[in-house]
Backbone bond lengths (Angstrom), bond angles and torsions (degrees), N, CA, C in turn:
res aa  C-N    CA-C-N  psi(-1)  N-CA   C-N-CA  omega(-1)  CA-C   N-CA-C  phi
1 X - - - 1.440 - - 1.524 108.14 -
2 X 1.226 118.63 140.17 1.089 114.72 -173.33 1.911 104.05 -141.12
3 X 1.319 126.80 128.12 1.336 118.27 165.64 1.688 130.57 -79.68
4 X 1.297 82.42 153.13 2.171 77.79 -177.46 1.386 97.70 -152.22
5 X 1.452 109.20 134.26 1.231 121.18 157.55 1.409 122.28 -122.40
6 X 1.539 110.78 148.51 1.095 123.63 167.64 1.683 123.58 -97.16
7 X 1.063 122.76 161.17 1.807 125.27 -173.48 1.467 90.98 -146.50
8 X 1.596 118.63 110.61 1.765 128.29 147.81 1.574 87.55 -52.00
9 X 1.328 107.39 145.37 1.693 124.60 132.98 1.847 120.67 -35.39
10 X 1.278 105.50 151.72 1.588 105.27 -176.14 1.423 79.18 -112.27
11 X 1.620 93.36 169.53 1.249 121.00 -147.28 1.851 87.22 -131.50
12 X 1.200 121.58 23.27 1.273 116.73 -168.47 1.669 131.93 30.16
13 X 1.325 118.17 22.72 1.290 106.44 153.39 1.241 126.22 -70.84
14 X 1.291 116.71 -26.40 1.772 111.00 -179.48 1.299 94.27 -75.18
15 X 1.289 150.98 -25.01 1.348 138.48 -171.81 2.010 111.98 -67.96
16 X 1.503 89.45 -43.31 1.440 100.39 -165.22 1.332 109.08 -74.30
17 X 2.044 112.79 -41.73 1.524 128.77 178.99 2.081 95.05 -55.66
18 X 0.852 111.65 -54.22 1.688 105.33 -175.53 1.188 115.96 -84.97
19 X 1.515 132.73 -15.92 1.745 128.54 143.97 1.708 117.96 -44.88
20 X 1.519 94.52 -28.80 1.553 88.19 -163.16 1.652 100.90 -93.14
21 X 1.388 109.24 -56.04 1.459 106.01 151.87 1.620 144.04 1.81
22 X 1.727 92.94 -83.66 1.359 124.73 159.76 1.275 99.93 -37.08
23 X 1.395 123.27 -90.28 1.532 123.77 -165.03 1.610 118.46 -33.00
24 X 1.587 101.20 -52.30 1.412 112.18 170.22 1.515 118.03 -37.04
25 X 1.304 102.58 -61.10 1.824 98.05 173.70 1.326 118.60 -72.38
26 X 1.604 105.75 -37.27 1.402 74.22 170.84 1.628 149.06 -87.09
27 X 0.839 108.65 23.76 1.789 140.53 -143.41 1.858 83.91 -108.52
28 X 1.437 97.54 -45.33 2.052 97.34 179.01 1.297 107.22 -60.17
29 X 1.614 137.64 -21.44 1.190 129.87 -142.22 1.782 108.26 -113.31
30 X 1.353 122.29 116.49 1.213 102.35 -171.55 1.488 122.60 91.80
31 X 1.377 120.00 148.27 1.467 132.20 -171.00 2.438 112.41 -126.47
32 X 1.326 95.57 115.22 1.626 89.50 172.20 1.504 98.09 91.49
33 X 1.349 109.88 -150.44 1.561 103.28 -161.75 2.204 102.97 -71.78
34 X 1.208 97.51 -13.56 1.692 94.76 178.72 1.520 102.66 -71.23
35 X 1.071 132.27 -26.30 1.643 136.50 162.60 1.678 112.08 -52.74
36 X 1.454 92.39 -51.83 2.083 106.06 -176.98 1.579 78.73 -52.59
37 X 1.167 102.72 -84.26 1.750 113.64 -136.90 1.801 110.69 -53.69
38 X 1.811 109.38 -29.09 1.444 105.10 153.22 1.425 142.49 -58.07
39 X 1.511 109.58 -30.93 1.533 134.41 164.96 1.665 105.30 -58.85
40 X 1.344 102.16 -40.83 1.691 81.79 -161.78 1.690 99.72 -95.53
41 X 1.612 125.47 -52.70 1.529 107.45 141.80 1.750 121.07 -0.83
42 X 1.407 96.15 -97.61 1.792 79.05 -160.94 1.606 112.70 -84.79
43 X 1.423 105.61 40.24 1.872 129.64 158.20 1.505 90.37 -82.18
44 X 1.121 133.92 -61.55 1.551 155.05 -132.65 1.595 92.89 -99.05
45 X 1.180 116.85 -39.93 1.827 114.75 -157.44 1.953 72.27 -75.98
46 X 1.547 94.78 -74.94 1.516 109.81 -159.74 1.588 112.28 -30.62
47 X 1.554 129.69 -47.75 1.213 118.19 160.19 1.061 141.66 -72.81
48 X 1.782 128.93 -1.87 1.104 102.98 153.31 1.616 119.49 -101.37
49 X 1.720 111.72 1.27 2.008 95.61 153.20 1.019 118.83 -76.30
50 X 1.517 122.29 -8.54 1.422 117.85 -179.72 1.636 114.36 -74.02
51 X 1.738 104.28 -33.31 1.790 120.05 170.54 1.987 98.27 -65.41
52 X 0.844 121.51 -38.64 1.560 129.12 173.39 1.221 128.00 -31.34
53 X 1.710 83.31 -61.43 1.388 100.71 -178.54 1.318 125.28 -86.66
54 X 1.457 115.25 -40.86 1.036 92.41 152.77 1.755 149.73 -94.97
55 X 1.234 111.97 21.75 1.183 107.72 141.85 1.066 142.03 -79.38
56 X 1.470 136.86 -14.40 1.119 152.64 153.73 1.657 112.75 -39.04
57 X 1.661 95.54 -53.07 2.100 106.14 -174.08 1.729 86.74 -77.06
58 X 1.216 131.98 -19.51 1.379 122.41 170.86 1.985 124.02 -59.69
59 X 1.298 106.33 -27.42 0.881 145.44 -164.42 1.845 124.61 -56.81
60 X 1.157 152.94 70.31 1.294 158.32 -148.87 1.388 107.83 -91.03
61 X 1.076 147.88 102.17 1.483 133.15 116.29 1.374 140.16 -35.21
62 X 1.281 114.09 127.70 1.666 110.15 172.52 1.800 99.16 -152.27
63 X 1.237 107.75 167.55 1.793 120.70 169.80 1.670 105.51 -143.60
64 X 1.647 76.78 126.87 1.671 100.66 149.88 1.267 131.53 -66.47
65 X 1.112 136.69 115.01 1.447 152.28 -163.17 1.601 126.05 -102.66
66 X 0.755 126.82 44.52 1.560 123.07 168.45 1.419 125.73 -24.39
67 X 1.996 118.26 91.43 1.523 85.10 -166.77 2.245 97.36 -121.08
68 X 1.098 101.73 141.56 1.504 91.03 -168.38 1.609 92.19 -80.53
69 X 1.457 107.79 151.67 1.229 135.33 174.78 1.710 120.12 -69.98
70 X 1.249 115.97 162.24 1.383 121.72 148.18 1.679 110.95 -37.66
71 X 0.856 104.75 -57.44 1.502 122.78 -141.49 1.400 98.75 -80.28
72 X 1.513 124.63 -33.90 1.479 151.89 -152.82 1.264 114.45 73.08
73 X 1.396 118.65 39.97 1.542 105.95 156.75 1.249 112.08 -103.65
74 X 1.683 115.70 164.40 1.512 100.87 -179.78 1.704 97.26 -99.67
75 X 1.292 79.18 173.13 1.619 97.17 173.57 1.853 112.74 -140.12
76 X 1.335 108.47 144.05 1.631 114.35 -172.53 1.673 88.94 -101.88
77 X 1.474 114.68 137.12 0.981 136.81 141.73 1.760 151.49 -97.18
78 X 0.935 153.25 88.01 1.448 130.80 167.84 1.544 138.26 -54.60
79 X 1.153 143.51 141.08 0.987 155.77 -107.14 1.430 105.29 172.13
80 X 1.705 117.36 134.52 1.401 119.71 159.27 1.147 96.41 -117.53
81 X 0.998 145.04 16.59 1.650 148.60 -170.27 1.621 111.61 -128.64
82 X 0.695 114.39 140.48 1.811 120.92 -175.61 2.188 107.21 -81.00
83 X 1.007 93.13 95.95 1.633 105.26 -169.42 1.571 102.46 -54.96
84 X 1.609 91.30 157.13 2.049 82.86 165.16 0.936 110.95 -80.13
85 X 1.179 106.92 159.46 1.819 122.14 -161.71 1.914 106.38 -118.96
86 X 1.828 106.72 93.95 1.443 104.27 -174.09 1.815 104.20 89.50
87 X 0.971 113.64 12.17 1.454 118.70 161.73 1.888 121.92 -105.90
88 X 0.997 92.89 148.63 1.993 92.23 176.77 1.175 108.01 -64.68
89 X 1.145 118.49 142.01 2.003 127.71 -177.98 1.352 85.89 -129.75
90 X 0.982 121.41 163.94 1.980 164.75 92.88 1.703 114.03 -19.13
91 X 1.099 106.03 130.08 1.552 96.28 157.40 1.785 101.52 -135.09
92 X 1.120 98.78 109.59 1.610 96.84 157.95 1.434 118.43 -120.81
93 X 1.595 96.49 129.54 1.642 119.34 -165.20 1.825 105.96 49.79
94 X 1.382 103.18 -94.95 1.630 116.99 -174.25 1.767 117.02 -117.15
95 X 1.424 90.69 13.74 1.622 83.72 175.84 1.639 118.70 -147.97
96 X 1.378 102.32 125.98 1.490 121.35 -176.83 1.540 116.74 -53.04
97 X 1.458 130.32 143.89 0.815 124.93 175.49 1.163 107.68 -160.22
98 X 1.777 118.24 124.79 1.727 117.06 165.53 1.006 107.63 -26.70
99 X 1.497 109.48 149.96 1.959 120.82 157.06 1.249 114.64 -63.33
100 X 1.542 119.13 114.40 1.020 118.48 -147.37 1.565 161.15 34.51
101 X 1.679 90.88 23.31 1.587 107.25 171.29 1.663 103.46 -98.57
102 X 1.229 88.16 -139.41 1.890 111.27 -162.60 1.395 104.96 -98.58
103 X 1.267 127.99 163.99 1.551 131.94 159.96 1.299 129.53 -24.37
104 X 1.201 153.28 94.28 1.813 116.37 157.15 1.477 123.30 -96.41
């Protein structure tokens, strides 16, 4: 078994949604240039958790599945679900399934 993920590109809204944010709070904090320099600080913090975050919801999980056959051949599977590990599966067409459980 092996895991793999994939990551789309961001599209920089989480950067800009937590620039704008950021600034917002920090803009409360402080009086005169300690106000500036808090505004643009948590401008700066806020966009890059905002790049964080959303790359993370960008973010895919899947597993490779190795499952040996009747026959003894292997076979590769994909999976977004974490398979049992040393348990009997099912394979129908492209999708794994406990012996006698549910889909994965």
């Amino acid at each position: 078994m092996r895991k793999l993920e994939s990551t789309k590109p961001t599209s920089g809204v989480g950067a800009v949604a937590g620039g704008v944010v950021g600034g917002v709070v920090g803009h409360q904090v402080g009086s005169g240039r300690g106000r500036t320099l808090a505004t643009v600080a948590g401008a700066g913090a806020g966009a890059f958790a905002g790049n964080k975050v959303e790359k993370k919801k960008n973010t895919n999980q899947a597993y490779e599945i190795g499952v040996r056959m009747q026959d003894g051949s292997l076979r590769t599977v994909k999976s977004t679900t974490a398979p049992p590990v040393g348990q009997a599966v099912t394979l129908k067409g492209d999708v794994l399934q406990a012996a006698g459980g549910k889909a994965k």
